[in-house]
C-alpha positions, 0 to 999 in steps of 0.5 A: 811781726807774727800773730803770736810773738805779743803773746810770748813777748808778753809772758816773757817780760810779764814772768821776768817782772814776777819771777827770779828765773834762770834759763832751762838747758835746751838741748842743742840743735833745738833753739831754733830750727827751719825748714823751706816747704812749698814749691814756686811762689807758695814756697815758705820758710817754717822757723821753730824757735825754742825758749825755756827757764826755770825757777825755785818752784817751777821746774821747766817754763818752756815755749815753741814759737812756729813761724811759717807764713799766714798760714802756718802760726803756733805757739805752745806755751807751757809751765810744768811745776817742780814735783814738790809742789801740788800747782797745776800746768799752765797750758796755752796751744795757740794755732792758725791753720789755713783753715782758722785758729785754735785756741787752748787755754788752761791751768790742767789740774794734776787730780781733776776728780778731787774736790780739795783740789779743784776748790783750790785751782779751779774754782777760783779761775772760773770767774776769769772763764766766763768773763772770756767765754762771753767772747770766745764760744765754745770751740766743739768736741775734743778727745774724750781721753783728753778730757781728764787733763783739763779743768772746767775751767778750759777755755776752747775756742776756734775764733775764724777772725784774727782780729778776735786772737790779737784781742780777746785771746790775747787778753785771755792769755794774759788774765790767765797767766797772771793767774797762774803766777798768784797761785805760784806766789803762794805754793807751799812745798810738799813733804809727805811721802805719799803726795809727792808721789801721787804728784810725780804720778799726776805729772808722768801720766800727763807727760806721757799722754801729751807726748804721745798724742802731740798733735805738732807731731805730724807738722814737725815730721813733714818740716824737719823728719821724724828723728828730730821731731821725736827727740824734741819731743821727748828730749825737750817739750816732754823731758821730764821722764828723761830727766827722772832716769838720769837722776836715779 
């Protein structure tokens, strides 16, 4: 068992219970992917394993599972709404490095700056927030340019105990994503011209910046070479501009 498997089991089986989904294409030589990195006895095997579905109102759920030892855990868990809808992506970045964890956990708003919105998304989670960050201090500075894609809602955190990830992270993880899943209950659909597209806008711009600065990049580049990893990125965890060409 890895440290993170609970969590994707959980939301697996949790979403299932919830939602009528289907599975989300995966392009092939994605589901799953290894690499043996080390020499002698600090050789390891690094496994990256691919899930991904879909509903009526989310167009892709999607989840990269690293597996490279005691040293290397990650999982990059992500919901990305269908473009008529005005919900926000769930995000949770769950990483253990040789030198600690660090946790992302939030629902990224599409229009940080709107009231409307964040009365609607954010304000309602912030009780969830402070319950959590009583447990999980603040986990530092983190890009200034990062800063539009996340709400006040954030939670951030760098816990140097594992015992703090398999308990109060996990149970972060699991209010959030519940969270998430009532909002997704009560979205209506969007049908002015003009929302739907300032919504594609809010969703490109965010694809685009997580593709560009994907901070996997580097570790995917030295496990399985830079082809691969830009084609995972833009063809699988980011496909949505990929996804608009080939319908136009």
């Amino acid at each position: 068992m890895t440290l993170y498997q609970p969590f994707l089991d959980y939301a697996i089986s949790y979403m299932r219970s919830r939602l009528d989904w289907q599975p989300y294409p995966i392009p092939t030589g994605f589901e799953s992917k290894s690499a043996t990195v080390g020499k002698g006895k600090n050789q390891e095997q690094v496994v990256t394993t691919s899930y991904a579905f879909q509903t009526a109102k989310l167009r892709q759920i999607r989840a990269a599972h690293v597996q490279g030892g005691n040293s290397l855990q990650v999982l990059n868990f992500v919901i990305f709404p269908r473009l008529n809808y005005d919900l926000p992506f769930f995000g949770a970045d769950l990483v253990t490095l040789p030198g600690g964890h660090l946790i992302a956990l939030d629902m990224q708003p599409l229009f940080r700056d709107d009231p409307a919105y964040q009365a609607k998304y954010t304000e309602p989670i912030l009780p969830i927030f402070h319950t959590h960050q009583q447990h999980l201090a603040w986990g530092g500075d983190f890009p200034e340019e990062a800063r539009p894609f996340f709400s006040s809602a954030f939670l951030w955190t760098r816990p140097q105990e594992t015992a703090v990830v398999e308990t109060h992270v996990f149970a972060a993880f699991q209010d959030y994503l519940k969270a998430y899943l009532d909002f997704v209950e009560q979205a209506e659909p969007i049908n002015d011209a003009h929302n739907l597209a300032t919504i594609e806008q809010a969703q490109l711009r965010y694809l685009r910046y997580r593709s560009e600065k994907d901070p996997a990049r580097g570790m995917f580049k030295r496990f399985y070479g830079a082809e691969w990893t830009e084609e995972y990125i833009h063809g699988f965890l980011f496909d949505l501009e990929r996804k608009l060409i080939s319908i136009q």
